[in-house]
Each structure stands twice: as structure tokens, then as C-alpha cells.
C-alpha positions as CSV (number, residue, x, y, z in Angstrom):
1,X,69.0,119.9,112.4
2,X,69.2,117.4,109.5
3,X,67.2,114.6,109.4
4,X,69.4,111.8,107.5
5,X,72.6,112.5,106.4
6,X,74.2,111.2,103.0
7,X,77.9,110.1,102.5
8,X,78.9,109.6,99.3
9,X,82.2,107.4,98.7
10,X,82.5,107.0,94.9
11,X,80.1,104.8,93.7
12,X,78.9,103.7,97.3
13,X,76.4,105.6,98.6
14,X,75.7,105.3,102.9
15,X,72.2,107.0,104.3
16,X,72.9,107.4,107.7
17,X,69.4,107.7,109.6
18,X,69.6,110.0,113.0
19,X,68.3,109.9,116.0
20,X,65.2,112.2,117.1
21,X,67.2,114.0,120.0
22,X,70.7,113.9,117.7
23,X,72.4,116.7,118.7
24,X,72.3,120.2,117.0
25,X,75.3,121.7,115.3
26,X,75.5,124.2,118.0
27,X,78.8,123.9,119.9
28,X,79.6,123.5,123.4
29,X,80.5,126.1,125.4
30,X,83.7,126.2,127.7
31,X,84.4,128.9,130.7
32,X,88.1,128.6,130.2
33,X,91.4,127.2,128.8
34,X,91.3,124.4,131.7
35,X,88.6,123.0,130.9
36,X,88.4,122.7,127.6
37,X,91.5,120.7,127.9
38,X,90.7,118.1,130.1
39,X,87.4,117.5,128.5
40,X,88.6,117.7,125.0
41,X,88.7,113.7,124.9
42,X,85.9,112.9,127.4
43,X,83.1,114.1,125.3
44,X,82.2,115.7,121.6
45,X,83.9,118.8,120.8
46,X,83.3,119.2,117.1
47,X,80.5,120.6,115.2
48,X,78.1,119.0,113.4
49,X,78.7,120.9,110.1
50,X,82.4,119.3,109.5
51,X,81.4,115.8,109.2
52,X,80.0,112.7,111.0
53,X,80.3,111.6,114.6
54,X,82.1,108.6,115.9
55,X,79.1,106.5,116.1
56,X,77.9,107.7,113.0
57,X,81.4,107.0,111.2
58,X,81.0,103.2,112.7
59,X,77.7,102.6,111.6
60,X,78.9,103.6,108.1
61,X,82.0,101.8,107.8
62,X,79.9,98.6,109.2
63,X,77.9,98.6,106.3
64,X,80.4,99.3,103.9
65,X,82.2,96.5,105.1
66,X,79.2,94.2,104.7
67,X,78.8,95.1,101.1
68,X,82.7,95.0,100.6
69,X,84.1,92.6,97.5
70,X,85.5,89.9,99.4
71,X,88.0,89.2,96.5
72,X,89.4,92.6,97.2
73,X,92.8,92.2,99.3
74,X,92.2,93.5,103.0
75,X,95.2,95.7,102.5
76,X,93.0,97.8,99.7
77,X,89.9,97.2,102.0
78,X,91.2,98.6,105.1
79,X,92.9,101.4,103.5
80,X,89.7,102.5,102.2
81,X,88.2,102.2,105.4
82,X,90.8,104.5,106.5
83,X,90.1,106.7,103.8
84,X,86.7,107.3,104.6
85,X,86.9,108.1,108.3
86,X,90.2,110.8,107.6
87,X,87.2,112.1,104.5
88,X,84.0,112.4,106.5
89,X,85.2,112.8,110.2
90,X,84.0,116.3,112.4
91,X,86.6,117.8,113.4
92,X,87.0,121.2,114.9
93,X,90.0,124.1,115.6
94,X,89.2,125.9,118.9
95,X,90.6,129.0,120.4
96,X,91.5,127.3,123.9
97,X,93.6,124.9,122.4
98,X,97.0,124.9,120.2
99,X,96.0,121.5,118.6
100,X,92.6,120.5,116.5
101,X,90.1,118.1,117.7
102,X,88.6,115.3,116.1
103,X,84.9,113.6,116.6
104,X,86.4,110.4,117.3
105,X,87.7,110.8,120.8
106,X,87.3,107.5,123.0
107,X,90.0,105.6,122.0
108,X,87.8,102.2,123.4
109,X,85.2,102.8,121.4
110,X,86.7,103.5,117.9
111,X,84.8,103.1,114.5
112,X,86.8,100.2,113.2
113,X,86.6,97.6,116.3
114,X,83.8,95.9,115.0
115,X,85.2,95.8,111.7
116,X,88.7,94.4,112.9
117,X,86.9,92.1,114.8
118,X,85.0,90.7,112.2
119,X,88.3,90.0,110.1
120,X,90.1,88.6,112.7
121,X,87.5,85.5,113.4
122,X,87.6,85.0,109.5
123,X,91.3,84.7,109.8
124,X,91.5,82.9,112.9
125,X,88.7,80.2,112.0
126,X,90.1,79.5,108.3
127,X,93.9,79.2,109.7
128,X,94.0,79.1,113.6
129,X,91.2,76.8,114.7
130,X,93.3,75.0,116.7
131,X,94.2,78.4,118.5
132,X,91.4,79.7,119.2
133,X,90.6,76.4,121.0
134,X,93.9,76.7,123.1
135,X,93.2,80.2,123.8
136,X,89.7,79.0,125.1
137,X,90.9,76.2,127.2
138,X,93.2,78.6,129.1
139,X,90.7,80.8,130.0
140,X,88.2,78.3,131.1
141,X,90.6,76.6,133.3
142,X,92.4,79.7,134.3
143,X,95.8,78.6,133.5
144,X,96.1,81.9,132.0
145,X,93.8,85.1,130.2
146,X,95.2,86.0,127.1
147,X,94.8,87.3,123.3
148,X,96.5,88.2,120.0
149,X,98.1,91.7,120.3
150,X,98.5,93.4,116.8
151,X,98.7,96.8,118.2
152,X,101.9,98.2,119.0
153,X,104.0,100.2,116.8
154,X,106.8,102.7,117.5
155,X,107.7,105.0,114.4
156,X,110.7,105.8,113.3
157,X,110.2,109.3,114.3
158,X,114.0,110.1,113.4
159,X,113.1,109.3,109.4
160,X,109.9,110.2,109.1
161,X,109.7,113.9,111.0
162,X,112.3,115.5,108.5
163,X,110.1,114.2,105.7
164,X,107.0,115.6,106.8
165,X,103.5,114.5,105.5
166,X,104.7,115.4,101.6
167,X,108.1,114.0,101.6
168,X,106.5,110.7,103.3
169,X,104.3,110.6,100.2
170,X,106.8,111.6,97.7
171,X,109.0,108.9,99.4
172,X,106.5,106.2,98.7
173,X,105.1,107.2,95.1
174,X,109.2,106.5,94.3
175,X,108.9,102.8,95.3
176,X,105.4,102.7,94.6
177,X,104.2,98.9,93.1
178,X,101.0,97.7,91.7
179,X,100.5,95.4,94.7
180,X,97.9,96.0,97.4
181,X,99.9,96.8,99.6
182,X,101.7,99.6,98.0
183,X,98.2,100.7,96.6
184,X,96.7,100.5,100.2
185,X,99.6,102.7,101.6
186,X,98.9,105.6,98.7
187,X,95.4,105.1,100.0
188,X,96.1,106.1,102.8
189,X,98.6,108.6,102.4
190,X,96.5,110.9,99.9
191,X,93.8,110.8,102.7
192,X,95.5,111.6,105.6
193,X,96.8,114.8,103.3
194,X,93.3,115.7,102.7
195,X,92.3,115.5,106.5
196,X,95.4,117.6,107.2
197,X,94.3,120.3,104.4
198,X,90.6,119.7,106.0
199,X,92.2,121.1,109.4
200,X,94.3,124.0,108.0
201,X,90.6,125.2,105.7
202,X,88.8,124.9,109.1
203,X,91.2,127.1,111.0
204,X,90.7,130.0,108.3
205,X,87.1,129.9,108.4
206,X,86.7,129.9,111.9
207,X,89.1,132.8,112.0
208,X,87.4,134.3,109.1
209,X,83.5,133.5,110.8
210,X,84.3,133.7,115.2
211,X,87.5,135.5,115.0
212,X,86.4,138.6,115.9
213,X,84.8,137.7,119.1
214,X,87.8,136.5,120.2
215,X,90.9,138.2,122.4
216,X,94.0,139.2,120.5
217,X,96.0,136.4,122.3
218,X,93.2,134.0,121.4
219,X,93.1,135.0,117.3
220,X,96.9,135.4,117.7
221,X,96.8,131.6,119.0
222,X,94.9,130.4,115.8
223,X,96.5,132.2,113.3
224,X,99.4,130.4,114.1
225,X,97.9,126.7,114.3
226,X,96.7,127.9,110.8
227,X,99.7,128.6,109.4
228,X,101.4,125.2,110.9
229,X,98.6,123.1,109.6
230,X,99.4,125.1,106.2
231,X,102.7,124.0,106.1
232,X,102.4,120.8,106.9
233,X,100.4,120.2,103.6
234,X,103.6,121.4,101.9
235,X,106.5,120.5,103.7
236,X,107.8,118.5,106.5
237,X,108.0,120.3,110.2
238,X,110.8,123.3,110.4
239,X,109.5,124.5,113.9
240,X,109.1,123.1,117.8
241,X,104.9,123.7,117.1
242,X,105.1,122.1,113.8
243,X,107.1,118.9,115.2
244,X,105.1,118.4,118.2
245,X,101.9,119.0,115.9
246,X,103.6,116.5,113.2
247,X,103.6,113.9,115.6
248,X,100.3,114.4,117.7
249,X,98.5,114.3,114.2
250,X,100.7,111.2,113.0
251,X,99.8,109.7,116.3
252,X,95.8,110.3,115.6
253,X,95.8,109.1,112.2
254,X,97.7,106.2,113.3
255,X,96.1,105.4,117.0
256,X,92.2,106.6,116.8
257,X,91.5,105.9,113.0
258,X,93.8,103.4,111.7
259,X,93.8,101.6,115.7
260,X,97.4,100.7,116.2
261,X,98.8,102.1,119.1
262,X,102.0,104.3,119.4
263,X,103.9,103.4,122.4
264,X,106.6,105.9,122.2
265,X,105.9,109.9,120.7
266,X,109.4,109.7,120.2
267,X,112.8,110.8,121.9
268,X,111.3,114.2,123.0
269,X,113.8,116.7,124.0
270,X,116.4,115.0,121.8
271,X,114.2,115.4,118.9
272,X,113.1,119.0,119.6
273,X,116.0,120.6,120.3
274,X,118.0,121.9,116.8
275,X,114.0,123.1,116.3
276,X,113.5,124.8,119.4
277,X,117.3,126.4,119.4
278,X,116.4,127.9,115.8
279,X,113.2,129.0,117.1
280,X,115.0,131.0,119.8
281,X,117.8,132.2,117.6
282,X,115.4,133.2,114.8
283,X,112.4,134.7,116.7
284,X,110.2,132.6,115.8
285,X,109.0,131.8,119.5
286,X,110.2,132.1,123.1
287,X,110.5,130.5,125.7
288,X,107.3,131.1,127.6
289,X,105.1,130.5,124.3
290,X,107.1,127.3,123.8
291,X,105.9,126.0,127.4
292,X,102.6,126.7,126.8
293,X,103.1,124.8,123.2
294,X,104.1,121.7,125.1
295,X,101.4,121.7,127.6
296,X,98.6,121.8,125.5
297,X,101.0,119.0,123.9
298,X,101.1,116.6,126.7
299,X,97.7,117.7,127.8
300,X,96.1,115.8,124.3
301,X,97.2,112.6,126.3
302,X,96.2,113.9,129.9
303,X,92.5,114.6,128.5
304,X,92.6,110.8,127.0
305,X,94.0,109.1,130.6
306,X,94.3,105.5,129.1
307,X,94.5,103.2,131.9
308,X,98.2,102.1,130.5
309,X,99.5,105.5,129.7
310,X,101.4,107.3,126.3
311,X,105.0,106.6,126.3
312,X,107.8,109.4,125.5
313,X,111.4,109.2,126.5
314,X,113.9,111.4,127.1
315,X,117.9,111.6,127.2
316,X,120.4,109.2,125.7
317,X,124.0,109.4,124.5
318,X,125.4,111.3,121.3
319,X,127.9,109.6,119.4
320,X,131.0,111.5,121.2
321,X,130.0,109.7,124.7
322,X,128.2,113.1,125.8
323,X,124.6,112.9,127.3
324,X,121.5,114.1,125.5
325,X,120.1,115.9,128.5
326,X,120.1,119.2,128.0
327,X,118.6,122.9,128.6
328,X,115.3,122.0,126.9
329,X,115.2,118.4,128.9
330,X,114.9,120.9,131.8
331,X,112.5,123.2,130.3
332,X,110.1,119.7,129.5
333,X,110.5,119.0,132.5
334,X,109.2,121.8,134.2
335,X,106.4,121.5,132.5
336,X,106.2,117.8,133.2
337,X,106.2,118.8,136.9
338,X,103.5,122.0,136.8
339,X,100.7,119.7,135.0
340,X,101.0,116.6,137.2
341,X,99.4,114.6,134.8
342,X,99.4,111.1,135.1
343,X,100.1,110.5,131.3
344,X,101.9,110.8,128.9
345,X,104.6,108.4,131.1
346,X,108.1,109.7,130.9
347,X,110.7,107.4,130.2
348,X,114.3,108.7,131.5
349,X,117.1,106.7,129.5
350,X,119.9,106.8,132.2
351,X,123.9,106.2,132.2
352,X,127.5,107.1,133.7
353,X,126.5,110.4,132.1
354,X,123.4,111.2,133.3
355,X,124.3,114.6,135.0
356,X,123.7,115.3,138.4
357,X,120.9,118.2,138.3
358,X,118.8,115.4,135.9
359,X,118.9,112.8,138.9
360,X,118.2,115.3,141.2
361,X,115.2,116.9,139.3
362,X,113.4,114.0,138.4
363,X,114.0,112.0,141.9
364,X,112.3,114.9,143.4
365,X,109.6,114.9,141.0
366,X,109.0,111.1,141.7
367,X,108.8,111.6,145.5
368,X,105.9,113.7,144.8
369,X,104.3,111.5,142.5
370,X,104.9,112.7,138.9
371,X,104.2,110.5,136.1
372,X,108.1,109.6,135.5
């Protein structure tokens, strides 16, 4: 057990001081597949050895802030913040689970609140005074409870999947200006790189240090998440598994470190599909291995169960007039209906073309309570 711990951030140096009873590096222990996943964002599941926990990630970015230039542009200042959660976060690759985990898992008790928090009252009391006096009056009286909302951001899933992590980078460095903005975004876009190389290096050496103690299907299961994680530091997504782990990491970086929300993980079976079909066609999966791909998927969101759910939506109309629904909509939703989960929430996009087996499918699944 370590005593202090030292983060080093170029020229900034942060000694974190730990608790007596701070937990060991030890890991916990899971009986099976089941559980693991629904307590994967209750508690801890990292180790110790990868990096710092959320608490201790807070109390560090706290004090950089503190001792932050305030000259320096809050675009560059929060970027770095970003920076150096993606660099010293624990994170953790487990055999039970298709996707990595990360030490910052309750989304209402993220590292950067405080910090946020502490920029917004500057803003607010150098150029909304008179706001913040409205906002205060309403809430006394109760003519109504309410707040600034900065956090709700869809991406353009349809643009930035086919460029992957690289080609988003490669895209930006080609309209890249000495402004802080543009220099906060290639902050941020080296370090979410280096967080996704940090998972793909952590997958090998557990493979390489616990892989032998695990079943075939098991070592078989991480190989896999190795070689997606892999890719993704080169290229953008070319499989179902590397899509659906594109946008649950895009979704991480975005929602638990950088705290904006995504309120939509895209057009799902629209989006999947060419992948999926190529998959099939290719060998590259089946059918059985993708279901259990897009559980542990939706399960990321079923272990979080935020009060107001994760958005997804499914169906539409192609250009010709035709519906989007298709033989993979069914297949999502079958797995929709064996978990029961009450999030993600499944948005159907309906019309004159909806076909009939869709309506009848997902009626059915209302009746008995699914999250649709």
C-alpha cells in the first residue's frame, strides 16, 4: 500500500496524501458474469496500480485549478483538466465484460463538478448578477425551481464514427488555429488517444499476467477487446464490436470526464447494420456473439441507472421512402426484451412505413413493461 501518491503534470507537481484504511491494490472479486455487470458502475472496479481514484482525481484537479493562471483562456484550462483525468485515471479490462472500466463511475459525483462550479459563479457574478437574483426570487417564492443547463449534446455519430479516434484528429490538425480553442480541442484529442492506447496496453498485460487462469471463452473474450482497442488507436471502427465500443468510449470521455451528457448513442440499428452484415458475410462474428456484444453494450447504461435514462433510437426512413427497420432492429430488440433493463430508453421513430411485425413486437414489449 502506498502511502502518498505523486502525479506529475509537466511542471506541476500534485502530492496526493491517502487515507489510513485506503484501499489496497487487490481487486475485487466477482462469482459471475451477472454480477459483475450490474455492479460495474455502483462501486470501484479498477486497480490501484493503473492510476488514481475518482476522489483522488478531484482532489487533484481542485488544487490545480487553484493554482491555475487565471489569464489562461478557460478553453486551454479545461482542456487540461481533461487531459489530466484521461492521463492519471484507474482503469481496468476484466474477463466478465466486453468493455473496460474506468475509476470514475458515479456519474453525480464526477471529478470536475466542483471545478465547473467554481467557473460558473465567476461567470455568472461578473456578467449575470441580475440573473442569479431572478433565479433566486423564483425559488424563494416558488414561482418556479430552475437552473442553467449546459449539458446536453448529441453527436453527429453519422460524421464522426467513419472517422474514428485518428481520422477525428487528423480532421482537426487540418483546420487547426493558434486560438484556444483550437488548441484546447488538440488537448484533448491527443489525450483521449493516450487513454485509448492506456486501455488496449492494459488488456495485453492482463492477458499476458491473469490470462492463464482464465477459461478459453474468457481469454478468447479479451483477446478480442484487445485487438478492438488496438485498432481504434489506428483507425476508425470497421466492425459491430468496434462501433458499439467507439461510441461507449466517445460517450465516457464525453459524459463522465469532460461532464456533458449524451442524450442520444446514436441511430442504433441504422448505424450498425452495413457493419454487422459484413461481419456475417466475412466471419468475423455471428450472430449469437453479436447478442452477447450488445448486451454487455446496453448493460454499461443498466449498471449506471440514471434516474432520467440514456437515449438511443431506432428506425427511420431511407431516402427511397423505405423503412430503416430491419433484421438487426429485430435482433436489438430481442435483446432489448431478454435484459429488461430500465435504461438505455429506446426511442422508436415511427411512420406510414413502420411494418407491421415492428408495431407488434414493441407494443408487446411495452405491455410488459420494457424500457421503450
Amino acid at each position: 500500500m502506498r502511502d502518498s501518491l505523486v502525479v506529475c503534470r509537466q511542471d506541476l507537481q500534485v502530492q496526493l496524501i491517502m487515507n489510513d484504511n485506503h484501499q489496497s491494490s487487490s481487486r475485487l472479486t466477482f462469482q459471475d458474469e451477472s454480477e459483475y455487470l450490474k455492479r460495474k458502475f455502483r462501486e470501484d472496479v479498477t486497480s490501484e496500480e493503473t492510476g488514481l481514484s475518482s476522489d483522488e482525481l478531484q482532489a487533484a484537479i481542485v488544487d490545480i485549478d487553484k493554482q491555475r493562471d487565471i489569464s489562461e483562456p478557460w478553453a486551454i484550462g479545461k482542456a487540461k483538466l481533461f487531459e489530466f483525468l484521461c492521463d492519471n485515471i484507474a482503469i481496468e479490462i476484466d474477463e466478465y465484460d466486453w468493455f473496460p472500466a474506468f475509476s470514475i463511475w458515479n456519474r453525480n459525483k464526477r471529478p470536475l463538478t466542483p471545478v465547473l462550479n467554481r467557473h460558473k459563479d465567476y461567470v455568472n457574478k461578473k456578467y449575470n448578477p441580475e440573473l442569479l437574483e431572478e433565479i433566486a426570487i423564483c425559488r424563494k417564492e416558488g414561482i418556479a425551481t430552475n437552473w442553467q443547463d449546459f449539458e446536453h449534446s448529441v453527436p453527429d455519430w453519422d460524421v464522426i464514427i467513419p472517422l474514428g479516434f485518428p481520422g477525428l484528429k487528423a480532421r482537426f490538425e487540418k483546420y487547426r488555429k493558434e486560438t484556444p480553442y483550437y488548441i484546447g480541442i488538440g488537448i484533448a484529442a491527443d489525450a483521449s488517444m493516450r487513454l485509448v492506447k492506456r486501455l488496449a496496453d492494459r488488456a495485453n498485460e492482463r492477458l499476458l499476467r491473469d490470462g492463464a487462469d482464465w477459461t478459453a471463452e474468457r481469454r478468447k473474450r479479451i483477446e478480442k477487446e484487445a485487438d478492438c482497442l488496438e485498432s481504434l488507436c489506428k483507425r476508425a471502427p470497421q466492425t459491430a464490436y468496434e462501433v458499439m465500443m467507439f461510441i461507449y468510449l466517445y460517450w465516457y470521455f464525453t459524459e463522465h470526464i469532460d461532464h456533458i451528457q449524451v442524450r442520444s448513442l446514436s441511430n442504433i440499428d441504422r448505424i450498425l447494420t452495413p457493419y454487422y452484415d459484413n461481419d456475417i458475410a466475412s466471419g468475423t462474428t455471428t450472430e449469437k456473439e453479436f447478442r452477447e456484444h450488445f448486451r454487455h453494450f446496453i448493460w454499461q447504461w443498466g449498471s449506471i441507472d440514471n434516474y432520467w435514462g440514456q437515449p438511443v433510437f431506432m428506425g427511420g426512413t431511407k431516402i427511397d421512402g423505405t423503412t430503416e427497420y430491419n433484421h438487426l432492429s429485430k435482433i436489438i430488440l430481442d435483446v432489448v426484451d431478454e435484459e429488461a433493463l430500465p435504461t438505455p430508453k429506446f426511442q422508436l421513430k415511427i411512420a406510414d412505413n413502420t411494418p407491421e411485425w415492428l408495431l407488434d413486437k414493441t407494443l408487446d414489449m411495452v405491455r410488459r413493461h420494457r424500457s421503450l
